[in-house]
C-alpha positions in Angstrom: -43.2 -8.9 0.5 -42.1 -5.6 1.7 -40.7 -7.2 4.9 -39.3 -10.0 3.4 -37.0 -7.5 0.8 -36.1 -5.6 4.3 -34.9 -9.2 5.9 -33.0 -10.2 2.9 -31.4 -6.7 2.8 -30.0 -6.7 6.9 -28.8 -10.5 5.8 -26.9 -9.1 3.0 -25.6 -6.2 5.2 -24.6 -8.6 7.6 -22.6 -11.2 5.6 -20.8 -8.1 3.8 -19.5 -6.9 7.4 -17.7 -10.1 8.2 -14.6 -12.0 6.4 -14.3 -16.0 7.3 -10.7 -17.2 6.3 -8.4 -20.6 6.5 -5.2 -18.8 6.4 -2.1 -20.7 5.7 1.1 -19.1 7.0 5.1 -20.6 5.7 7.5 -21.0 7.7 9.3 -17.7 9.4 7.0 -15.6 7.3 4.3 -13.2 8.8 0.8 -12.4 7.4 -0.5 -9.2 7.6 -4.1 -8.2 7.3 -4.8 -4.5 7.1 -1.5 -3.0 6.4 -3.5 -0.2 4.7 -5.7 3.1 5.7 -8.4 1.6 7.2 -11.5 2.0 9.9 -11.3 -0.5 13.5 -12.1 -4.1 12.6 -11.8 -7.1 15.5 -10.3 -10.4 14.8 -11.3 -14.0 16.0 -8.2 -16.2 15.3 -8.0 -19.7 16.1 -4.3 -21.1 15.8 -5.2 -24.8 14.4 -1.4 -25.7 13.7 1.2 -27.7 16.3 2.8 -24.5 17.2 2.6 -21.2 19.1 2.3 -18.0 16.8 2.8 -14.6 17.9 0.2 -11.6 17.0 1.6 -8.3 16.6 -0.3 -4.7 16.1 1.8 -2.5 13.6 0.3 1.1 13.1 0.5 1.5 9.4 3.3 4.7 10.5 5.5 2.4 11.9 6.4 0.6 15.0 4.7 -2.6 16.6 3.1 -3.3 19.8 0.8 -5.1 21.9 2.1 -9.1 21.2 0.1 -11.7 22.3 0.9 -15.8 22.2 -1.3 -18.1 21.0 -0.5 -21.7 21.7 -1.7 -24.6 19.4 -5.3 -25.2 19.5 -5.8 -21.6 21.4 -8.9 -19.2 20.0 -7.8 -15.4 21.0 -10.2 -12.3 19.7 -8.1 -9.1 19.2 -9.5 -5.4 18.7 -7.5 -3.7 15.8 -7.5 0.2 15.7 -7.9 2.3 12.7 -5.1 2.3 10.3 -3.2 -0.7 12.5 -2.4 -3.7 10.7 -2.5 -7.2 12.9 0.5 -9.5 11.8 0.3 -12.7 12.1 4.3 -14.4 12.9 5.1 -17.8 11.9 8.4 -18.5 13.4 8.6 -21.9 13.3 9.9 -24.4 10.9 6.6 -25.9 9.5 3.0 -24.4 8.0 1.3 -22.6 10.4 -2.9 -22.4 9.7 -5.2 -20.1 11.2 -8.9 -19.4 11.3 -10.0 -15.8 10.9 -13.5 -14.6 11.5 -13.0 -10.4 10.9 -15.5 -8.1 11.9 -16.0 -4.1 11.1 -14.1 -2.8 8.3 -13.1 -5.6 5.9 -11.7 -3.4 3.6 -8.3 -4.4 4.3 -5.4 -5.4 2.8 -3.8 -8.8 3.1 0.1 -9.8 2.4 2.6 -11.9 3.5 6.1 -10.9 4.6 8.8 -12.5 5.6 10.5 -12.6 9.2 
């Protein structure tokens, strides 16, 4: 019994360490996921939309840096730095959808701005 309580537990600890997300993104607008004081957390996106988007790490201080394309269909994964948001740019004239699969700190914020 002890064991199984132990397993259940690490499960538990596991699943709360990770954030799974369809996110849908309007056209010219940004998303932006941890635009708060935060620990590192990495990012699996998978653009499943026609067109390219455009990643972006912002230090929540100010600035931007680091872009990196990813064309329709393309799965990048992205290391985010402590207090760094990743935005997400949409600017194209249709919906743009991505899959997120966030590890490490999940405590983040989430917003959308526009471009």
């Amino acid at each position: 019994m002890k064991n199984l309580l132990t397993f259940v537990l690490f499960l538990f600890l596991m699943s709360s360490c990770a954030l799974t997300s369809t996110t849908l993104i309007q056209p010219n607008q940004s998303f932006v996921l941890g635009d708060n004081e935060h620990g590192s957390f990495s990012v699996r996106l998978k653009n499943i939309s026609p067109n390219k988007l455009e990643l972006w790490k912002a230090p929540i201080d100010g600035g931007q840096h680091s872009p990196v394309n990813v064309e329709s269909n393309e799965t990048v994964k992205v290391k985010v730095p402590k207090n760094t948001a990743l935005r997400i740019d949409n600017k194209n004239a249709t919906e743009a959808s991505v899959e997120l699969l966030v590890k490490g700190d999940v405590g983040l914020s989430m917003g959308y701005k526009k471009n």
